[in-house]
N, CA, C and O atoms as a GROMACS GRO file, in nm:
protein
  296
    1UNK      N    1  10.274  10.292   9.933
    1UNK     CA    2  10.223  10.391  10.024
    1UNK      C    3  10.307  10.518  10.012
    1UNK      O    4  10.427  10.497   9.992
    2UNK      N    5  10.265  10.661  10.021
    2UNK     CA    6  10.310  10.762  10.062
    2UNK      C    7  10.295  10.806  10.126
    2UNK      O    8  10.189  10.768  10.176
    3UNK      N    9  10.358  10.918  10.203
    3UNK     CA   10  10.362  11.010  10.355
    3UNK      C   11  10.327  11.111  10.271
    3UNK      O   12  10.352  11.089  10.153
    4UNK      N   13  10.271  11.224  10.299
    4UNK     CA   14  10.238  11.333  10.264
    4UNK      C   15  10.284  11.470  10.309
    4UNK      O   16  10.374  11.459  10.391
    5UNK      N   17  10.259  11.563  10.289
    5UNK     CA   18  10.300  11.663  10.391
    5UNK      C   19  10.181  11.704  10.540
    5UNK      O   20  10.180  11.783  10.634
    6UNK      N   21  10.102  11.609  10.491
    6UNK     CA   22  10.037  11.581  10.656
    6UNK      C   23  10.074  11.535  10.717
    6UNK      O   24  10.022  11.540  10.829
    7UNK      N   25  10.219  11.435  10.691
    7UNK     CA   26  10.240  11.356  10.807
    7UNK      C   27  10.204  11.235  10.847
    7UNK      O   28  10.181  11.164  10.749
    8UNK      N   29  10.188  11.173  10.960
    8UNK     CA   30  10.187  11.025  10.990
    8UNK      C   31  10.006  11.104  11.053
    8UNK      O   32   9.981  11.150  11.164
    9UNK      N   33   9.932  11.096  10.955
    9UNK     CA   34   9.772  11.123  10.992
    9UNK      C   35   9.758  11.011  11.007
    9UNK      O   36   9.832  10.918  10.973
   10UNK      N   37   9.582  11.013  11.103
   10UNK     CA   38   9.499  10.907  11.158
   10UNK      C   39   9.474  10.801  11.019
   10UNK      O   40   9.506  10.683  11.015
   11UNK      N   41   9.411  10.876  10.915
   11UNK     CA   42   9.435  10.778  10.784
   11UNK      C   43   9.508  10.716  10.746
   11UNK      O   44   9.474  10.608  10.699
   12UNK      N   45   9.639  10.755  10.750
   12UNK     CA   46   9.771  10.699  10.665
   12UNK      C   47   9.778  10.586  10.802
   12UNK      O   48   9.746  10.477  10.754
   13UNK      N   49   9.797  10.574  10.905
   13UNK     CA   50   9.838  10.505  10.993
   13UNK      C   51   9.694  10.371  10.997
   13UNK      O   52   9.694  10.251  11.022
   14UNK      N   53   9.601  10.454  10.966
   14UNK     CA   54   9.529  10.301  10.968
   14UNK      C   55   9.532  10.229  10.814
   14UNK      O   56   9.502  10.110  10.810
   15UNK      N   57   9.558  10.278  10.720
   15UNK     CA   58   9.586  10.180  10.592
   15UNK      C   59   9.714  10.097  10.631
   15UNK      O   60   9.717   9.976  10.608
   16UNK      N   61   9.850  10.180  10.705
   16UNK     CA   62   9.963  10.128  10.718
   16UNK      C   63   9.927  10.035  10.813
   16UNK      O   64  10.001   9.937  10.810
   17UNK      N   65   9.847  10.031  10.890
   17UNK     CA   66   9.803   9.909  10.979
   17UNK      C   67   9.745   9.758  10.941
   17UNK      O   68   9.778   9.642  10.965
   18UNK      N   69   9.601   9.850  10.843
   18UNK     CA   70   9.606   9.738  10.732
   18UNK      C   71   9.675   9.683  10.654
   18UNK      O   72   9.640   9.567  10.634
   19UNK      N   73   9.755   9.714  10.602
   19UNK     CA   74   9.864   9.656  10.511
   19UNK      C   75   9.936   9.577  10.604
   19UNK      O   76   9.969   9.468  10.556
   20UNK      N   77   9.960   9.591  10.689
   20UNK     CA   78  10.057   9.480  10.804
   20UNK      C   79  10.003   9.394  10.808
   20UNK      O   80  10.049   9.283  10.781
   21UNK      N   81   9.872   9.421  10.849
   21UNK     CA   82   9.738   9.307  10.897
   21UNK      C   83   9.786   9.212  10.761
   21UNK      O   84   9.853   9.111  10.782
   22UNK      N   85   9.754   9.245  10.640
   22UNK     CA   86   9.772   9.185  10.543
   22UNK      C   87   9.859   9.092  10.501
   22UNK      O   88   9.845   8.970  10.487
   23UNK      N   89  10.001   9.205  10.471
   23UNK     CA   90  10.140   9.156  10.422
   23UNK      C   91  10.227   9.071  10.489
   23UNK      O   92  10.277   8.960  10.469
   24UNK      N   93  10.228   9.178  10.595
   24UNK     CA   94  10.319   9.178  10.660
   24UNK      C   95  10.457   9.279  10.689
   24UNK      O   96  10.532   9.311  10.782
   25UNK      N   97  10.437   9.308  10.540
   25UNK     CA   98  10.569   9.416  10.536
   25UNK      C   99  10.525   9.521  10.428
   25UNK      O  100  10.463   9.487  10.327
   26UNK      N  101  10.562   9.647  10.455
   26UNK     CA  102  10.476   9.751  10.390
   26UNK      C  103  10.592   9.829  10.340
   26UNK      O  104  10.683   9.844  10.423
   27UNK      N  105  10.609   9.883  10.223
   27UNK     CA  106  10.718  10.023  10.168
   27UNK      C  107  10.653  10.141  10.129
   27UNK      O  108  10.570  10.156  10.039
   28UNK      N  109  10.702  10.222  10.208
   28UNK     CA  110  10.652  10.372  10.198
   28UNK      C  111  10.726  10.428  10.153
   28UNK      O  112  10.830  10.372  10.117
   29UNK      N  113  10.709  10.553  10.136
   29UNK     CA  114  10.779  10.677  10.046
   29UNK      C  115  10.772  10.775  10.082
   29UNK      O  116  10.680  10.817  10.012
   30UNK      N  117  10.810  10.879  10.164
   30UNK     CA  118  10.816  11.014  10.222
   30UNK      C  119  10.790  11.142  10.120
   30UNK      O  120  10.899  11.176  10.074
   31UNK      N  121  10.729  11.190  10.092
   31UNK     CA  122  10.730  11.333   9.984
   31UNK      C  123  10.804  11.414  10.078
   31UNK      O  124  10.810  11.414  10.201
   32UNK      N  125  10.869  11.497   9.970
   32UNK     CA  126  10.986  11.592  10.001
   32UNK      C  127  10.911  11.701  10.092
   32UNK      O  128  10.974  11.760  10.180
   33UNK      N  129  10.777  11.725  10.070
   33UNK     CA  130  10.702  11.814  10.142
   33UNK      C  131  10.676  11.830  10.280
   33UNK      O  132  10.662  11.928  10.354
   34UNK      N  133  10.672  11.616  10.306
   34UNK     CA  134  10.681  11.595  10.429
   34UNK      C  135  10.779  11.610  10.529
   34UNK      O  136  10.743  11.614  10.646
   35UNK      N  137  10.886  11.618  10.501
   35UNK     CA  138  11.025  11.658  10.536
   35UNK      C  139  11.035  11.794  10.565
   35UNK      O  140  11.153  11.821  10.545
   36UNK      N  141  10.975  11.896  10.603
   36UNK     CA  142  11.024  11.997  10.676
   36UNK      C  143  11.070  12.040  10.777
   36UNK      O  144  11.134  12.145  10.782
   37UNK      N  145  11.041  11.949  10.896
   37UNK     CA  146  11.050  11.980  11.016
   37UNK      C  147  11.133  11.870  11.096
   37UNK      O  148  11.201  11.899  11.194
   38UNK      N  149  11.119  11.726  11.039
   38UNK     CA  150  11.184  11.611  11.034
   38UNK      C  151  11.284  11.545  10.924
   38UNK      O  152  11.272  11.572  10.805
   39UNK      N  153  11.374  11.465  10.969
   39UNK     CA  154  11.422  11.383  10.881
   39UNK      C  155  11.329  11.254  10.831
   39UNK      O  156  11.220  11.242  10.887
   40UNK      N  157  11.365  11.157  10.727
   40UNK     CA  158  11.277  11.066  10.694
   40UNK      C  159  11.314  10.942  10.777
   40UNK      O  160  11.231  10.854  10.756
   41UNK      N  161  11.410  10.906  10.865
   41UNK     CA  162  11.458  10.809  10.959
   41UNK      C  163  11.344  10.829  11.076
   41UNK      O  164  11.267  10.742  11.117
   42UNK      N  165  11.352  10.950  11.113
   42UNK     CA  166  11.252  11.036  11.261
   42UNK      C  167  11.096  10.992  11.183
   42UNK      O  168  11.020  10.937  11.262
   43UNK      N  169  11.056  11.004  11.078
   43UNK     CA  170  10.924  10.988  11.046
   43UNK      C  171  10.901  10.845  11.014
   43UNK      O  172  10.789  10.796  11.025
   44UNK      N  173  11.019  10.769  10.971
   44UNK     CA  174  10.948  10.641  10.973
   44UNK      C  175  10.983  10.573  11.116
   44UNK      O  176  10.933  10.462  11.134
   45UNK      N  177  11.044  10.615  11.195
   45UNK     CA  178  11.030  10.618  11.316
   45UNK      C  179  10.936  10.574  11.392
   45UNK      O  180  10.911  10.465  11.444
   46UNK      N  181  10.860  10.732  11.392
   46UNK     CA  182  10.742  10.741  11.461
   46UNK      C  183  10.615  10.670  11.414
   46UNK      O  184  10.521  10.638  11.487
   47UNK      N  185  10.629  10.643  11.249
   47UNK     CA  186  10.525  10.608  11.189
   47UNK      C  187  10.533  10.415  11.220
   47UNK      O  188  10.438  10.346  11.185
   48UNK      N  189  10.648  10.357  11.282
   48UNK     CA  190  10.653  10.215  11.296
   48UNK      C  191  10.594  10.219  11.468
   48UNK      O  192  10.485  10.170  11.499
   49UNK      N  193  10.661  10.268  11.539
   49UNK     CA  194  10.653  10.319  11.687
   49UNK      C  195  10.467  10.333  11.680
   49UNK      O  196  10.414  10.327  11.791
   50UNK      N  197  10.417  10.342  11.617
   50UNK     CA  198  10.268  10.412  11.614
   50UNK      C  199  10.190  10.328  11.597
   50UNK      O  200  10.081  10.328  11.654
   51UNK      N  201  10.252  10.176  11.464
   51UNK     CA  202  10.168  10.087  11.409
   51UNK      C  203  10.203   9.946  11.467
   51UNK      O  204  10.144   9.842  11.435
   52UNK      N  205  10.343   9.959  11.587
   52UNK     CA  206  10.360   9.792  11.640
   52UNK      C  207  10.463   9.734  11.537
   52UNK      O  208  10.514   9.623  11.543
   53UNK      N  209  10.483   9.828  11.443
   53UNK     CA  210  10.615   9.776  11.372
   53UNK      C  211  10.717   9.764  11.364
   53UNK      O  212  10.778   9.817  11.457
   54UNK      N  213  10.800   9.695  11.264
   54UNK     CA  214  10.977   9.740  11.355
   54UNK      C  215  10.978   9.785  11.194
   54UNK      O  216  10.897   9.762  11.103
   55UNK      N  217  11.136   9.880  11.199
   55UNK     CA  218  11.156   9.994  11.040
   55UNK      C  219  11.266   9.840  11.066
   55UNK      O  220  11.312   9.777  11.161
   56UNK      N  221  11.269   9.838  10.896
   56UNK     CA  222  11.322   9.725  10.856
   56UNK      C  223  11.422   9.768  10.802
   56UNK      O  224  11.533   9.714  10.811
   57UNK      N  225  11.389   9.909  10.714
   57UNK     CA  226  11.525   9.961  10.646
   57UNK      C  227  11.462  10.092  10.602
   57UNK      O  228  11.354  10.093  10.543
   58UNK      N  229  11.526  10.197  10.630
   58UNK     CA  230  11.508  10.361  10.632
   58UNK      C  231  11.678  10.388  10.492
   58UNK      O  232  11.797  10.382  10.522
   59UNK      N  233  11.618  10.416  10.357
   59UNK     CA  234  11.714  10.480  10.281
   59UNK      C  235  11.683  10.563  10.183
   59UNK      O  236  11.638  10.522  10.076
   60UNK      N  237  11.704  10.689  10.211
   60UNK     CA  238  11.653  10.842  10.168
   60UNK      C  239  11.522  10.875  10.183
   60UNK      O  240  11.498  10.920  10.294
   61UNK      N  241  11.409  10.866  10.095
   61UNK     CA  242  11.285  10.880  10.152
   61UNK      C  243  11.209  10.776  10.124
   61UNK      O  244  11.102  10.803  10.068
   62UNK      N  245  11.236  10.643  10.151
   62UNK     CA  246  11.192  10.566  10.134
   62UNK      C  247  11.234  10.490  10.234
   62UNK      O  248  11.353  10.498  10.263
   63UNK      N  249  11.111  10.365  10.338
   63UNK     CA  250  11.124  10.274  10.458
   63UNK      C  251  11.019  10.186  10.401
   63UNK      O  252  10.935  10.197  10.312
   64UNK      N  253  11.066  10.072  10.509
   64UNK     CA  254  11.079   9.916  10.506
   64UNK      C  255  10.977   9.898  10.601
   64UNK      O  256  11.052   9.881  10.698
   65UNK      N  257  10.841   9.887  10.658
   65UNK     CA  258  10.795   9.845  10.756
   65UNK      C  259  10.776   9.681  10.771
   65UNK      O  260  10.742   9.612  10.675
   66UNK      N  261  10.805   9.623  10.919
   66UNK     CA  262  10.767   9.478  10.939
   66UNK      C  263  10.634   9.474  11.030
   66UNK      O  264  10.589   9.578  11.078
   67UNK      N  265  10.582   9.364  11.048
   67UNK     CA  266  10.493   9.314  11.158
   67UNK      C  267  10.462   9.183  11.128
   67UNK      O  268  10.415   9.148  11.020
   68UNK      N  269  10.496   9.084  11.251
   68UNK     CA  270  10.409   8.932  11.164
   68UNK      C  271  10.316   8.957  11.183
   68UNK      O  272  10.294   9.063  11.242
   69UNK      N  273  10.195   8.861  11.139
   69UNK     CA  274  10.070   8.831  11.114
   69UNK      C  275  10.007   8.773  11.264
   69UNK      O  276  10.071   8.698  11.338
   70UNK      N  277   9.923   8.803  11.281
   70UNK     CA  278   9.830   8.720  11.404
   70UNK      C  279   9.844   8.587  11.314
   70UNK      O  280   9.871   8.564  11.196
   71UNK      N  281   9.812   8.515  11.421
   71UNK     CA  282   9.765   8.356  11.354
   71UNK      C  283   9.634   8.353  11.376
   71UNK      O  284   9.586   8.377  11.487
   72UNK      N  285   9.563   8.321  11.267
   72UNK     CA  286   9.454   8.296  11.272
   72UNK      C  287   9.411   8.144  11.314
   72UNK      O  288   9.458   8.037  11.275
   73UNK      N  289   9.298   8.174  11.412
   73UNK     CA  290   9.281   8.015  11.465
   73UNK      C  291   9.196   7.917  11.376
   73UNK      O  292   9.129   7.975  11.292
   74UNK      N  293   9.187   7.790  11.379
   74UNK     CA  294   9.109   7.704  11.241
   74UNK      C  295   9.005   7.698  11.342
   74UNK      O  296   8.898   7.643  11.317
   0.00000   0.00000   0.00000
């Protein structure tokens, strides 16, 4: 996944949602573009804070997202 210089948009946040739904654990990548106004700690921040996730690991422009899985019932 990448961040863009749009930011934590309605799009990016629902793929990053899906991917949780999925994985479980998602790695993103910040573009330098996105970084103007924020640091990349503050954006994956907000971008875990947003999706129910916890930041697993924030190092340079690149983060760690977690979420377990629902259990699905049989």
């Amino acid at each position: 996944m990448w961040v863009g210089k749009g930011g934590a948009s309605a799009e990016l946040l629902k793929e990053i949602d899906k991917q949780l739904a999925k994985k479980e654990t998602v790695k993103a990548r910040i573009l330098k573009s996105a970084l103007s106004e924020h640091e990349a700690k503050q954006v994956a921040s907000r971008i875990a804070d947003q999706t129910g996730a916890s930041l697993v690991e924030a190092r340079g422009h690149t983060f760690t997202l977690y979420r377990p899985r629902d259990k699905e019932k049989p």
